[in-house]
OpenMM code with the backbone's topology and positions (N, CA, C; nanometers):
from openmm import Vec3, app, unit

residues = "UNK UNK UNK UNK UNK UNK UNK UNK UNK UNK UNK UNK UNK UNK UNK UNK UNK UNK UNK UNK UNK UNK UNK UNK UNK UNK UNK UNK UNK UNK UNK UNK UNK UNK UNK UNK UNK UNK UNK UNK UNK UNK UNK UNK UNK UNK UNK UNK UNK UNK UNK UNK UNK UNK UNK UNK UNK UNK UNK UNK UNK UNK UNK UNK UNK UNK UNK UNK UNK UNK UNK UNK UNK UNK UNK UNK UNK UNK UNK UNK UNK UNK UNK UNK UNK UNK UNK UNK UNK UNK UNK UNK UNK UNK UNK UNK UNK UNK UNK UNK UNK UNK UNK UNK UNK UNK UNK UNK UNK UNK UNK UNK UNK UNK UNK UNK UNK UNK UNK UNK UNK UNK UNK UNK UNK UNK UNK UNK UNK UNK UNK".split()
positions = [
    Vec3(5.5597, -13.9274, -5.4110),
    Vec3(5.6238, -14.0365, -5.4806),
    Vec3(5.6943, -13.9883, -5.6072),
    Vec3(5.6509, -13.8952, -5.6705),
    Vec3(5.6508, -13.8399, -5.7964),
    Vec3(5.7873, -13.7949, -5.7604),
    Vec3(5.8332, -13.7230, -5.6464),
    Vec3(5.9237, -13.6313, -5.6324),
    Vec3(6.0491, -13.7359, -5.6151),
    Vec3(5.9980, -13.8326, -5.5310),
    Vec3(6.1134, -13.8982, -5.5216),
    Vec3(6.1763, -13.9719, -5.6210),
    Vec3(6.1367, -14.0237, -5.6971),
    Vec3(6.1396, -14.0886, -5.8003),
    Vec3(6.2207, -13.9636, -5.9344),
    Vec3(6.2277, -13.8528, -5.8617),
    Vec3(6.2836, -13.7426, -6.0016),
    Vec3(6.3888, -13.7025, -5.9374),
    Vec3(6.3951, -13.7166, -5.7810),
    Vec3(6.5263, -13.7350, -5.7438),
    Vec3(6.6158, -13.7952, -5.7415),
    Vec3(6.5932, -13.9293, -5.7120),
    Vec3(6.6225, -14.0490, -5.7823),
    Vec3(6.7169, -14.0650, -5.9096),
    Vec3(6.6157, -14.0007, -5.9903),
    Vec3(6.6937, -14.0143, -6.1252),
    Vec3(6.7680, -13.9244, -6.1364),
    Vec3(6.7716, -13.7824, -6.0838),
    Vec3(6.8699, -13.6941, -6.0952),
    Vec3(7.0104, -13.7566, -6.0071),
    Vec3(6.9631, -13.7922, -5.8904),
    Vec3(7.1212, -13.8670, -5.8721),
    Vec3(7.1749, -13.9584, -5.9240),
    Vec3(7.0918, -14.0648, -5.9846),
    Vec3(7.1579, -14.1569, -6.0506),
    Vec3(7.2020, -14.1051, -6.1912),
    Vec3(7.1961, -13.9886, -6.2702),
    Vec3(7.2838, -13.9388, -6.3583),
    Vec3(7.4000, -13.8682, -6.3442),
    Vec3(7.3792, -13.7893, -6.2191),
    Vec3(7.4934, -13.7246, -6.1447),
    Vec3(7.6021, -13.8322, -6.1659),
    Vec3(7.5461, -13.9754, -6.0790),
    Vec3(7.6547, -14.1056, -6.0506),
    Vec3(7.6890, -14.1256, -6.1686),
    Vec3(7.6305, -14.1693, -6.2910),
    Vec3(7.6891, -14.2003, -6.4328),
    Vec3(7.7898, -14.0919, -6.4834),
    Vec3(7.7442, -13.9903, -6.4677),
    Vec3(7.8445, -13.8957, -6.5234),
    Vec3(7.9307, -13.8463, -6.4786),
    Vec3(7.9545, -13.8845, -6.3192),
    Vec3(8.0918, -13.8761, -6.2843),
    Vec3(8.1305, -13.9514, -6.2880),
    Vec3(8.0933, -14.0867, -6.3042),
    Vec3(8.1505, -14.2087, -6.3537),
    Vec3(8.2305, -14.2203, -6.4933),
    Vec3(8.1680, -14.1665, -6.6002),
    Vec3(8.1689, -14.1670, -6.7464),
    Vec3(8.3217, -14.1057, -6.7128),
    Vec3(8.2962, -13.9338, -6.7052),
    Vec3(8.4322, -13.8660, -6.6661),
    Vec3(8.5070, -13.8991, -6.6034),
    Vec3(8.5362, -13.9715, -6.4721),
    Vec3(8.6413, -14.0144, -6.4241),
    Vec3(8.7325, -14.1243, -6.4645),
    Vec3(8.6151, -14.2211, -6.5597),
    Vec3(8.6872, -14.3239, -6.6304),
    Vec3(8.7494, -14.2665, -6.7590),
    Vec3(8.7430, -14.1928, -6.7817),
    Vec3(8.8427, -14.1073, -6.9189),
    Vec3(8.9675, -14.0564, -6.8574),
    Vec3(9.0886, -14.1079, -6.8790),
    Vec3(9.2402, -14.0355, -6.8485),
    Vec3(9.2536, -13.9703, -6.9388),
    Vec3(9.3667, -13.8537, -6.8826),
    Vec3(9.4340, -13.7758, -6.9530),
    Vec3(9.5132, -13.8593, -7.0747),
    Vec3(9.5262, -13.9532, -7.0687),
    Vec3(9.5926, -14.0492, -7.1949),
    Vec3(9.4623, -14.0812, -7.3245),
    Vec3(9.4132, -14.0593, -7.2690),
    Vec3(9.3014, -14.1390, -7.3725),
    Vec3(9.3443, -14.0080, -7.4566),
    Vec3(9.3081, -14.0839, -7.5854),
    Vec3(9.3496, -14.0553, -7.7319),
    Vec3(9.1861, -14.0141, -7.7926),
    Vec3(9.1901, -13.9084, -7.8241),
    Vec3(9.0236, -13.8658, -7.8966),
    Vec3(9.0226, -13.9401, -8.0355),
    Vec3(9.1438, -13.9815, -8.0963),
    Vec3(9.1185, -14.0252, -8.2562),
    Vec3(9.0795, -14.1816, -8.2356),
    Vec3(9.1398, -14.2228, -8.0964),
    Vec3(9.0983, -14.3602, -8.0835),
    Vec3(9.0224, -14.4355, -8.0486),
    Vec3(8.9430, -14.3318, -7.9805),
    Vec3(8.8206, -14.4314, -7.9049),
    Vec3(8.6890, -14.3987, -7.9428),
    Vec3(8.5878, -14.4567, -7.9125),
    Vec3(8.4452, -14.4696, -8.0188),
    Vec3(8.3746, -14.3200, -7.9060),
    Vec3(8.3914, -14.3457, -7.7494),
    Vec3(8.2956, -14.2270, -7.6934),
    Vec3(8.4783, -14.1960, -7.5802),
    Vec3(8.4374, -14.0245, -7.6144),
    Vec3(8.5800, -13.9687, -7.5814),
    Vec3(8.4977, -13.8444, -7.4783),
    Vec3(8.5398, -13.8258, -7.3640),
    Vec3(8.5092, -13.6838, -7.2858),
    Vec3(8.6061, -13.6544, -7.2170),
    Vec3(8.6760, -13.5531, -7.2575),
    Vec3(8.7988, -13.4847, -7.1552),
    Vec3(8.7781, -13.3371, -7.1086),
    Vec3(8.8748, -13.2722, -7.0177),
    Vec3(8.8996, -13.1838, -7.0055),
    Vec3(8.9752, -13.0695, -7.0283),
    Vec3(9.0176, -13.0149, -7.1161),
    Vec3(9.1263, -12.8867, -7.1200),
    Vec3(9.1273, -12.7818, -7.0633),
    Vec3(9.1693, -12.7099, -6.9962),
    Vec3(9.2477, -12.5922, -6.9023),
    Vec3(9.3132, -12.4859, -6.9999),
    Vec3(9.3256, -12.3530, -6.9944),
    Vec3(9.4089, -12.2962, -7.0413),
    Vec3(9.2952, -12.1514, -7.0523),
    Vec3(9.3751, -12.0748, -7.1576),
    Vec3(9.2966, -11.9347, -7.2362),
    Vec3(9.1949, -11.9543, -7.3568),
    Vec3(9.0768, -11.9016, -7.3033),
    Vec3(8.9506, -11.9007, -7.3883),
    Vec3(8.9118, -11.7736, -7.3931),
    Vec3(8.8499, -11.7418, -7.5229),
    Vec3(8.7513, -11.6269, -7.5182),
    Vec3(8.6621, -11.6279, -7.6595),
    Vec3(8.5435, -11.5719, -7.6278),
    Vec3(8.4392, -11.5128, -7.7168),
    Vec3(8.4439, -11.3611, -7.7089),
    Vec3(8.4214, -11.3559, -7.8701),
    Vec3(8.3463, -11.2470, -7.9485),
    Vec3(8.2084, -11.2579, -7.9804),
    Vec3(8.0917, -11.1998, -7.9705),
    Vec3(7.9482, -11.2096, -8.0437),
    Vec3(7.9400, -11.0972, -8.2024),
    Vec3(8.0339, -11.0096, -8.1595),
    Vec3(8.0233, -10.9253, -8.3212),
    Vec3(7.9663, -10.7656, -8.2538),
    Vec3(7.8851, -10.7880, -8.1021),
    Vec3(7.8783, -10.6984, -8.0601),
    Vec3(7.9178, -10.6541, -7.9493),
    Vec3(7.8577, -10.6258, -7.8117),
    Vec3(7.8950, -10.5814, -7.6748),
    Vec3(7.9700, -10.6882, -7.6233),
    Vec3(7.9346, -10.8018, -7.6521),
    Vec3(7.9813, -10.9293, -7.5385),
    Vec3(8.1314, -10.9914, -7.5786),
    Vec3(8.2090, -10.9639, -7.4779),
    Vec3(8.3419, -11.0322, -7.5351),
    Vec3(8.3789, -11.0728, -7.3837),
    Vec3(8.3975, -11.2125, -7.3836),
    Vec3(8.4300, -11.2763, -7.2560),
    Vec3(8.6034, -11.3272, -7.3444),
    Vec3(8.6797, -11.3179, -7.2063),
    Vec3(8.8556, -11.3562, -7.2270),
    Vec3(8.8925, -11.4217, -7.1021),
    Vec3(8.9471, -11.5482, -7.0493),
    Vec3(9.0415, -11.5656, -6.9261),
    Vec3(9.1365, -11.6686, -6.9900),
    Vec3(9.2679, -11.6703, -6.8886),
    Vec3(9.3472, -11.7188, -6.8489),
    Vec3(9.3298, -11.8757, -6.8201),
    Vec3(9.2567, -11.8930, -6.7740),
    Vec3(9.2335, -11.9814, -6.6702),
    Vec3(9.0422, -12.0386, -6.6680),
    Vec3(9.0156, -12.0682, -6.8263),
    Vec3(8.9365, -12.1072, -6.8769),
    Vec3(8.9268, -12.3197, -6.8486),
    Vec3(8.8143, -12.3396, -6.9296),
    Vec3(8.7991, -12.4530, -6.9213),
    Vec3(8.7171, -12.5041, -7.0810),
    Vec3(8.7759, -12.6503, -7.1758),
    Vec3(8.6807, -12.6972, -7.2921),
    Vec3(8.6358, -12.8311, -7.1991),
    Vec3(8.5405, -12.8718, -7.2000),
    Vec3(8.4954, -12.9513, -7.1985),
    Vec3(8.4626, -13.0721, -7.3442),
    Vec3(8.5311, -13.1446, -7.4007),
    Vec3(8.4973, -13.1872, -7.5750),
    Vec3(8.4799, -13.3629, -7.5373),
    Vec3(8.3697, -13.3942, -7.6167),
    Vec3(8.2902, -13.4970, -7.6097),
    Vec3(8.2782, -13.5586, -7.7142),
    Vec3(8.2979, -13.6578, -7.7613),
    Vec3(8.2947, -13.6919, -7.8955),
    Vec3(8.0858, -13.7999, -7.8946),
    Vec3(8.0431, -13.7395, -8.0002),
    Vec3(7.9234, -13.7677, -7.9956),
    Vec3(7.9224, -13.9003, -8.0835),
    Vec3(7.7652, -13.9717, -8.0929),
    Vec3(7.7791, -14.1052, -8.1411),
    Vec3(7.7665, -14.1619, -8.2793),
    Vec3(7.7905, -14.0281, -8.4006),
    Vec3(7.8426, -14.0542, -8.5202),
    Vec3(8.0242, -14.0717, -8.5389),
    Vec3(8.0537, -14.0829, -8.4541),
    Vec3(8.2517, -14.0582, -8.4552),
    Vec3(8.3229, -13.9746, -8.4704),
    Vec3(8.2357, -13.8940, -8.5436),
    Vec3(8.3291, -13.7998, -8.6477),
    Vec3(8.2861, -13.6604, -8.5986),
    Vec3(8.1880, -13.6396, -8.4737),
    Vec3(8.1547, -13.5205, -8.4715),
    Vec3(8.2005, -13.4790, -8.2955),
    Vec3(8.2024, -13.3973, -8.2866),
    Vec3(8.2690, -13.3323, -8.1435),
    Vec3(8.1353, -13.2051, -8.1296),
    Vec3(8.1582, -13.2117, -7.9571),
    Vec3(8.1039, -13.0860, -7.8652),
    Vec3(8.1500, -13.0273, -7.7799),
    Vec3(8.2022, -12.9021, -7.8119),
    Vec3(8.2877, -12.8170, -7.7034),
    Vec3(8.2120, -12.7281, -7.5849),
    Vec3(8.1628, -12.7934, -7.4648),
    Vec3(8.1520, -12.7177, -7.3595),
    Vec3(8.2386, -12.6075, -7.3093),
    Vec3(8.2636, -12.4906, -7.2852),
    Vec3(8.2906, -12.3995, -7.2692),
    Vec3(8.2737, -12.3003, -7.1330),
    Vec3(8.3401, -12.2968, -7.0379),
    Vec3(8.3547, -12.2489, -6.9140),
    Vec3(8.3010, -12.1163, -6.9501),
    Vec3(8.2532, -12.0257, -6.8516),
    Vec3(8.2577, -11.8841, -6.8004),
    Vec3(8.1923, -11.8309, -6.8826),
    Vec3(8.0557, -11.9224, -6.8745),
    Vec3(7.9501, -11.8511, -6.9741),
    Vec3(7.9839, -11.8217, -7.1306),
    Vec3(8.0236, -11.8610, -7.1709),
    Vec3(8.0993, -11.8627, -7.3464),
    Vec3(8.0099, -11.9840, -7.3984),
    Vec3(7.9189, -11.9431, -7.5151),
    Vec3(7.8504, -12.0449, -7.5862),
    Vec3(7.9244, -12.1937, -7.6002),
    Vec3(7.8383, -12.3108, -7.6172),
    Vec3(7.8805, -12.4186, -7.6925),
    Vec3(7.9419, -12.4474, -7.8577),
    Vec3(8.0166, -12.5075, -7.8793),
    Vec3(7.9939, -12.5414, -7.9852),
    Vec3(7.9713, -12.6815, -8.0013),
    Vec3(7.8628, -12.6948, -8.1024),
    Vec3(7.7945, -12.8332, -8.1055),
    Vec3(7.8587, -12.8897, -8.2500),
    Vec3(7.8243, -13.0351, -8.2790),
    Vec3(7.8216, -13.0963, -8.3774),
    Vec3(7.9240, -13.0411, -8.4949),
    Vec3(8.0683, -13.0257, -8.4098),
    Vec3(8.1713, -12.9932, -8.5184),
    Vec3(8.2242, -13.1021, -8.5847),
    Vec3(8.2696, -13.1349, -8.7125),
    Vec3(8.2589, -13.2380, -8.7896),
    Vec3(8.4334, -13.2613, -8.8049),
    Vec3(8.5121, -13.3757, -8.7751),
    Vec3(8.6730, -13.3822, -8.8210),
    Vec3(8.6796, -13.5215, -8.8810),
    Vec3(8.8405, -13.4772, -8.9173),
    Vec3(8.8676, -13.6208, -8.9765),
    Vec3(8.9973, -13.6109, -8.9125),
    Vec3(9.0559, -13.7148, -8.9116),
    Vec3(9.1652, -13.7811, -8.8487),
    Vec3(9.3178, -13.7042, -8.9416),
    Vec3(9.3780, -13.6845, -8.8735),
    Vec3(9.5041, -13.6252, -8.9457),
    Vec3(9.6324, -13.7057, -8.9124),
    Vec3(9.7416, -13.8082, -8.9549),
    Vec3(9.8193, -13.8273, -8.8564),
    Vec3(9.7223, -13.9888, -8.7640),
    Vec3(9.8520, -14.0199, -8.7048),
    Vec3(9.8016, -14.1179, -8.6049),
    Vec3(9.7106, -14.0169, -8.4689),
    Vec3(9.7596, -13.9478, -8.4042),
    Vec3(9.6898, -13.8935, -8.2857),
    Vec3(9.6309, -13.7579, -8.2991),
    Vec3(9.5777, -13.7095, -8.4088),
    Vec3(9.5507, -13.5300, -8.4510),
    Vec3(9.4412, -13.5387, -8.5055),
    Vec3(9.3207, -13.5174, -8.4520),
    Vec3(9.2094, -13.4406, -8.5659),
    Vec3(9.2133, -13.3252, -8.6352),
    Vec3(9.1380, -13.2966, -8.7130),
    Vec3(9.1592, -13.1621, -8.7515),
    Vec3(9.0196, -13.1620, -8.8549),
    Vec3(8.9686, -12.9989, -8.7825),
    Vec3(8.7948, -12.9873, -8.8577),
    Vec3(8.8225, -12.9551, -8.9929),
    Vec3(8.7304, -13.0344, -9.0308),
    Vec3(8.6680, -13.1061, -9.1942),
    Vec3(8.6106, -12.9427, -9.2398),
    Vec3(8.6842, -12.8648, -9.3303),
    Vec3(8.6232, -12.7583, -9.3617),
    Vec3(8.7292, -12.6681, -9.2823),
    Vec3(8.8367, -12.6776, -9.2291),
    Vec3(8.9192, -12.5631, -9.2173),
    Vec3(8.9653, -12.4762, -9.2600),
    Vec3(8.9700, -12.3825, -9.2278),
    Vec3(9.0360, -12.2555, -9.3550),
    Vec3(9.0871, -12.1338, -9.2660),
    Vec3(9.1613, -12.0704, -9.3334),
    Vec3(9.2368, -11.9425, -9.2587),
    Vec3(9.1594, -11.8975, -9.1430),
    Vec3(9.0327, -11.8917, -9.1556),
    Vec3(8.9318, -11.8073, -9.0260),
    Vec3(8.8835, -11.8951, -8.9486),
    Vec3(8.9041, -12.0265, -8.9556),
    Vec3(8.8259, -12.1280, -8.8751),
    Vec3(8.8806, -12.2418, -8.8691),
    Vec3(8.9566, -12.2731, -8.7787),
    Vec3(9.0351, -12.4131, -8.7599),
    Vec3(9.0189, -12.4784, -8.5992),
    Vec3(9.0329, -12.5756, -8.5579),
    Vec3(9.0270, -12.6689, -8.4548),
    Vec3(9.0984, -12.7387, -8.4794),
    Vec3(9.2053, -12.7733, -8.4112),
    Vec3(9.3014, -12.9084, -8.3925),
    Vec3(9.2666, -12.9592, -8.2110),
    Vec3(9.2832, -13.1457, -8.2590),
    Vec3(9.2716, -13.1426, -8.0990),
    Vec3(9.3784, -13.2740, -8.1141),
    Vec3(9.4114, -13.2916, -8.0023),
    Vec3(9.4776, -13.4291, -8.0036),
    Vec3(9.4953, -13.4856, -7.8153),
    Vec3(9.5516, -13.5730, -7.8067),
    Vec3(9.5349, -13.6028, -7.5894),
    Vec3(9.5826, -13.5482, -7.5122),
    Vec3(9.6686, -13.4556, -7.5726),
    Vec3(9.7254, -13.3389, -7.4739),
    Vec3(9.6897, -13.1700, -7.5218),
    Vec3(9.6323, -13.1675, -7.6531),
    Vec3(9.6825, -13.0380, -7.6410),
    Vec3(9.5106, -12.9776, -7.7634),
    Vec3(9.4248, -12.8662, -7.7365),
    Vec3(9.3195, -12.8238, -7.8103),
    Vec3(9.3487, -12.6999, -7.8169),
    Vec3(9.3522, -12.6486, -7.9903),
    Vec3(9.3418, -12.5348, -8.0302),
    Vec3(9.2349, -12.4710, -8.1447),
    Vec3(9.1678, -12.3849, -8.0478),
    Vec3(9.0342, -12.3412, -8.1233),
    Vec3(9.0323, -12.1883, -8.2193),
    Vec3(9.0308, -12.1434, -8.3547),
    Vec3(9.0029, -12.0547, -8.3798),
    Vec3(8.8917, -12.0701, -8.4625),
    Vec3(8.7610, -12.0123, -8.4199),
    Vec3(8.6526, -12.0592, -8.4664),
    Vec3(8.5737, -11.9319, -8.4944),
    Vec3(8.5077, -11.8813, -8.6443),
    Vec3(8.4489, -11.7698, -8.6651),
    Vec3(8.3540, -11.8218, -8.7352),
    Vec3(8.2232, -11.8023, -8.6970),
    Vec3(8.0999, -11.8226, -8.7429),
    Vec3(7.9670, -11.6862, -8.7074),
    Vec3(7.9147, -11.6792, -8.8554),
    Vec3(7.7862, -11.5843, -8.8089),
    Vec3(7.8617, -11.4454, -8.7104),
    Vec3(7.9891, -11.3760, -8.7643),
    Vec3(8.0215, -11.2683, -8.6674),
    Vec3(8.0147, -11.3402, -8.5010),
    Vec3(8.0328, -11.4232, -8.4965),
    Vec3(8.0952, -11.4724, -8.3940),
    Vec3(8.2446, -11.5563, -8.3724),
    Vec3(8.3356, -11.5451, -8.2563),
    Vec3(8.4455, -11.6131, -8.2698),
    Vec3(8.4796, -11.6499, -8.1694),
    Vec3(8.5298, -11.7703, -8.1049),
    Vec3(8.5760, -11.8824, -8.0219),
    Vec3(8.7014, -11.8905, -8.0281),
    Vec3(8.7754, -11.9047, -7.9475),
    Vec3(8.9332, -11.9229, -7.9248),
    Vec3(8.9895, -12.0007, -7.7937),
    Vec3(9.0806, -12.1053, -7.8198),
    Vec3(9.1046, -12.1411, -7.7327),
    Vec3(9.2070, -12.2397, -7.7656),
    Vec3(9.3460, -12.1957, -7.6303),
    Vec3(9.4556, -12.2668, -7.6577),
    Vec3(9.4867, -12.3332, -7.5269),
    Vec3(9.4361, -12.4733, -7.4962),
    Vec3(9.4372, -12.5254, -7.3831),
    Vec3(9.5560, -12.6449, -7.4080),
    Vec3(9.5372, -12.6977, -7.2390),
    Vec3(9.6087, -12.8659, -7.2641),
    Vec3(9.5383, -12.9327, -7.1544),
    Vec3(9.5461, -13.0643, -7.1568),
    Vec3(9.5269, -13.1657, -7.0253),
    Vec3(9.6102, -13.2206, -6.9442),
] * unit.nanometer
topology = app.Topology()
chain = topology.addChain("A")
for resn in residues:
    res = topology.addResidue(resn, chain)
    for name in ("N", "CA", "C"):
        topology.addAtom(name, app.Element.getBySymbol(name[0]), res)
């Protein structure tokens, strides 16, 4: 019973969350709406500071806007860390842009187009996608 019941619930989140995602268009606007999840396509890569440096072409962000408004989560294809709980403010009618930017560390996103240069702790994130 136990088992079924955990299967159960694993499909019925599967169903929500392809639900959640499919009801998000490529139009939807991240500055405008209260819960935002899209997809971007394009070139990603990590640095760790040491051995590990992942790069493609043909990467994937996953960015989610979490339930303070103001904060974003970048899922990250091909084994390349997350980045969690990045903090923006609104730039412009359709442009975020992270709260704390500076020459070594910037994020812009807007409904078509995410650009990541992100250096933290000898680590660095990059990524110039679109939807």
């Amino acid at each position: 019973m136990k088992k079924t019941i955990k299967i159960s619930g694993v499909l019925m989140l599967l169903f929500f969350t392809a639900f959640f995602i499919s009801s998000c268009s490529r139009d939807d606007d991240p500055t405008n709406n209260d819960f935002f999840a899209g997809t971007y396509k394009g070139s990603i890569s990590y640095k760790d500071g040491g051995s590990t440096t992942i790069s493609t072409d043909n990467g994937s962000v996953f960015v989610t806007k979490i339930a303070s408004g103001t904060k974003y989560n970048f899922g990250f294809s091909n084994g390349i860390p997350d980045l969690n709980g990045v903090e923006f403010e609104q730039k412009g009618d359709h442009t975020l842009v992270m709260i704390g930017s500076n020459g070594t560390s910037y994020i812009r996103i807007d409904n078509n187009e995410l650009k990541i240069l992100y250096i933290k702790d000898g680590k660095t994130w990059t990524a110039n996608c679109t939807r």
